[in-house]
N, C-alpha and C positions, 0 to 999 in steps of 0.2 A: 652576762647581762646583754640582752640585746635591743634595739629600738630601731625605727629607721632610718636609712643612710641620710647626710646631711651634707648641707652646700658648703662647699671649702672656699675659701680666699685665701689671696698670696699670701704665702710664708715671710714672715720677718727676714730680713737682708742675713746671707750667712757669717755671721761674725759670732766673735764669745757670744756665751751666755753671761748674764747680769751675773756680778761677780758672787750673789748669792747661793748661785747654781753651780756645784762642781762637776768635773768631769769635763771632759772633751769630744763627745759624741761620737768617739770611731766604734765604739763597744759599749750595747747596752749593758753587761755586767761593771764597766763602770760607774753604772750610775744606781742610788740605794732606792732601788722602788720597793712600795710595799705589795701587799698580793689586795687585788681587788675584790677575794674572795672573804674577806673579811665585813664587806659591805653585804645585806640585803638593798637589792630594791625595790623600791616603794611605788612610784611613778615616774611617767618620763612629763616632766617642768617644760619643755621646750627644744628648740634647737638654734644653736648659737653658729656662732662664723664657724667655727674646727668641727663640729661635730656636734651631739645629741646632750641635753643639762639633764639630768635625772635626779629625781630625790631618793634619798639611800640611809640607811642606819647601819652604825657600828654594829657588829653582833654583840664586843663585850660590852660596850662603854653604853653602846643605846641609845647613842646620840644620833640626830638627823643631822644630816648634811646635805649639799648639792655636787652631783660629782661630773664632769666633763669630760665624755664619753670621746675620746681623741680616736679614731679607725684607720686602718691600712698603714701603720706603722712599721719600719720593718727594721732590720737591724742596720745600723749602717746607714741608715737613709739621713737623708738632712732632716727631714719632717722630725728625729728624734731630738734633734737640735735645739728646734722652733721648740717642742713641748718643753726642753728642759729652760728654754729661754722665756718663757711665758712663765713658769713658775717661780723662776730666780724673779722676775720684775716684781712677783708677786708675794716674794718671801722679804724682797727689798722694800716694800710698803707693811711689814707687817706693823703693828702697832697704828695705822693712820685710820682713824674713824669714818673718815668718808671714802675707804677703800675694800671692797670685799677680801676679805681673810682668808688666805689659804693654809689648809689643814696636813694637805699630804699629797703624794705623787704616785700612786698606783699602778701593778700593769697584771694583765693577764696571762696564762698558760700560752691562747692564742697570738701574743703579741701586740693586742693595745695598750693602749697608755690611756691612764684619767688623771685629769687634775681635783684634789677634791677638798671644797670649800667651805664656808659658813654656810649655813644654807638661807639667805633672805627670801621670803615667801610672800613677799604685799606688791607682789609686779614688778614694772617699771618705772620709768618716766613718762614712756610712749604711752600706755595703761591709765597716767594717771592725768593724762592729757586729754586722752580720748572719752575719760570717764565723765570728765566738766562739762555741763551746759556749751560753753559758748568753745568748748577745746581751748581754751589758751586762762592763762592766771593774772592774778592780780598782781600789780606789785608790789604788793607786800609778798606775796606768797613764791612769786619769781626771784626776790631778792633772795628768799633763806634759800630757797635751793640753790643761785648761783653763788652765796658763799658757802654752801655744802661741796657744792663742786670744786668751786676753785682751794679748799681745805686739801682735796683728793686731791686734786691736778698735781697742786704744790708738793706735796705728799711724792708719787710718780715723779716728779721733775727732780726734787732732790736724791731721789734712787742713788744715780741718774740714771733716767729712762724717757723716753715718749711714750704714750698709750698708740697715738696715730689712728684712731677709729673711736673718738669720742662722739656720741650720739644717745637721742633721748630713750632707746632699745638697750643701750648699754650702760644704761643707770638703772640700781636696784633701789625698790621702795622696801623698809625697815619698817619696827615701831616708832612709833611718833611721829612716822614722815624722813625717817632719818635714811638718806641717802648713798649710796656703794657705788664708787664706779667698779664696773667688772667685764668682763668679756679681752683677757689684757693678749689674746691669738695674736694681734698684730704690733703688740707693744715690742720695742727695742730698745738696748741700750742707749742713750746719746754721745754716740760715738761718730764721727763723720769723716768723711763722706758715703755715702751708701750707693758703692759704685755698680753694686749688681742687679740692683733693682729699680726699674721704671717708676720714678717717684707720682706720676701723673695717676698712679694703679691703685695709689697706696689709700687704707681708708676707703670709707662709703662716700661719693662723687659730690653728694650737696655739702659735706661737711668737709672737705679739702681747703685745704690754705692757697692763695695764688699761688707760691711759690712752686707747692706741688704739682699746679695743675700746668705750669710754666715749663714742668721738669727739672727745676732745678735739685741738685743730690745732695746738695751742703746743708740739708734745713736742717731746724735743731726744734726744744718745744715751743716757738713760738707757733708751730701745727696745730698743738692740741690749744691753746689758745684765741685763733679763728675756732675752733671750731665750738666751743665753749663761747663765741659770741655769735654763733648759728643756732645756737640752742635756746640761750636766751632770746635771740630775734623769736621763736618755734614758742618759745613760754610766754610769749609776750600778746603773740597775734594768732598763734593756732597754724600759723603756713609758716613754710620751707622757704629759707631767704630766697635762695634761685629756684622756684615751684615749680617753672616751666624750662627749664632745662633738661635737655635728654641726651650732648652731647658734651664729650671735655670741650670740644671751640665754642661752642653755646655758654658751657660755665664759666669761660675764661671773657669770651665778648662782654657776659652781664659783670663780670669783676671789675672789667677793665670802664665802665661802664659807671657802675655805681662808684668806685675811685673816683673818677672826676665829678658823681654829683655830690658825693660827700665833702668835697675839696669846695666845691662853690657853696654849698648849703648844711652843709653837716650832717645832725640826725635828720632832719626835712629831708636828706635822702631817700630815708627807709620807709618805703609807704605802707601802710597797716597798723602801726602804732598805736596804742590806745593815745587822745588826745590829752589824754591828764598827766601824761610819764613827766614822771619829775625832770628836772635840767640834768638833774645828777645821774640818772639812772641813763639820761641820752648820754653824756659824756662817757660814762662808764663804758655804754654797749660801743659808741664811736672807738674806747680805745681797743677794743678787742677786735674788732672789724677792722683796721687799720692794715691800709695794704701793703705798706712798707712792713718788716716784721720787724725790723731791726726799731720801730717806731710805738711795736703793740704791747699793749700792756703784756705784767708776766702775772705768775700767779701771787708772788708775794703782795705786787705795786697792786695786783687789782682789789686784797683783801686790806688794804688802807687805803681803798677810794670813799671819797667822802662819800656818795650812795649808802654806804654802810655805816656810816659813822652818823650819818640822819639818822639812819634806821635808829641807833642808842640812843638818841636826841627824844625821836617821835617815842620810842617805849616808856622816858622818865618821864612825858610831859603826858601821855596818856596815864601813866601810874599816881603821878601828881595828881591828876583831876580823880580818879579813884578816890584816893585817899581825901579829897577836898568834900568831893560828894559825900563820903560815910561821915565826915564828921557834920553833919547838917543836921 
């Protein structure tokens, strides 16, 4: 299978893999790949952090899948590590509905490695952002997504794991609207500290937690957390919280920055808001945005925020008037 070469990012911190994942990566004959000769390919879908997304069918089964075409892997290399570590995060979510499914771990004659998936075909997030009139959503429509998300997150966290690169690129669109996080290249165990790697690198730069961008090595999920409240900011208004930042001291001035208007004004921080956002729905986004971590919501606290429990409120009292109407 071939497509063209793709942009890599740093590899996950060298530690175990998610205890999902056996083996110990001094020898790939320790670990049970299947042969990726078993796949036809169909098209190549895209290209992700590690490497090329291709859509692929079983020869016996016939089933389509999406397979993540991992290159220059070599025996012995750490890179074989990261791929078994990427899929253990991913065998550790299996069963969680707002998490893309992994099917199996492949390699070639040549020496690549593919990770290979359910195959969600309706885009992304970013896709379905840019597809809207005004690029940004309603809140109603921002809500289901951030509790689809935060289902995942929760999902990932209890692994335990961080994603560490949560972004509206690395959310799959489903039937119905139904939501996948995926792309888990940079996800880890939550195991701390992560002394070998430059935490300031970690993830895509607008969606970093202070603490990252601080360099601190102790952080745990409250990472993917901010960045799940950079998302919703992005679902909210159609822009990038920090839009005009182009350096880490640039993204760290504007944190350090928006902290203290949040702390005087709260949501009146965040300018661009639609002016209708419910109180709930600013409470909710303040706790995610919160620059303390030890202070920001997690995922469990944030799917019993009352933002959502309106939403069950608003649904019987619109169902109620349904049913009021028809009987007229």
């Amino acid at each position: 299978m071939a497509a063209a070469a793709a942009s890599r990012k740093r590899a996950a911190p060298n530690d175990d893999p998610c205890p999902a994942a056996a083996g110990d990566g001094k020898k790939r004959a320790r670990y049970n790949f299947s042969s990726i000769y078993d796949y036809d390919k169909l098209e190549v879908l895209g290209e992700g952090a590690y490497g090329v997304v291709m859509r692929a069918r079983h020869r016996r089964t016939g089933q389509e899948v999406a397979v993540k075409w991992i290159r220059d892997i070599r025996v012995g290399d750490d890179d074989i590590r990261a791929v078994v570590r990427e899929a253990g995060c991913l065998t550790a979510c299996r069963g969680a509905t707002s998490v893309v499914q992994i099917r199996d771990v492949a390699a070639s004659a040549e020496g690549d490695l593919f990770i290979i998936t359910e195959l969600v075909d309706g885009g992304t997030l970013r896709d379905q952002l840019n597809l809207t009139v005004t690029c940004r959503f309603t809140e109603r429509r921002a809500r289901d997504a951030m509790r689809q998300l935060l289902r995942g997150v929760e999902s990932v966290h209890a692994a335990p794991a961080i994603h560490r690169d949560i972004k509206p690129d690395n959310v799959l669109v489903g039937r119905g609207g139904a939501l996948k996080i995926c792309d888990f290249g940079l996800a880890t165990p939550s195991r701390l500290p992560f002394p070998e790697e430059d935490p300031s690198r970690v993830g895509t730069m607008w969606y970093r937690a202070p603490e990252l961008v601080m360099g601190c090595r102790s952080y745990g999920t409250p990472v993917d957390m901010w960045a799940l409240g950079c998302v919703m900011f992005e679902l909210l208004t159609g822009q990038l919280l920090f839009a005009d930042v182009e350096t880490e001291d640039d993204l760290l001035s504007g944190m350090l920055h928006l902290r203290d208007e949040m702390e005087a004004d709260g949501i009146a921080a965040l300018k661009g808001l639609p002016s209708d956002l419910s109180q709930a729905a600013g409470e909710f986004l303040c706790g995610l945005l919160c620059f303390d971590e030890d202070k920001r919501l997690t995922a469990a606290q944030g799917l019993k925020h009352r933002w959502f429990a309106e939403e069950a409120a608003e649904d019987d009292a619109r169902s109620d008037l349904i049913k009021c109407c028809s009987c007229r």
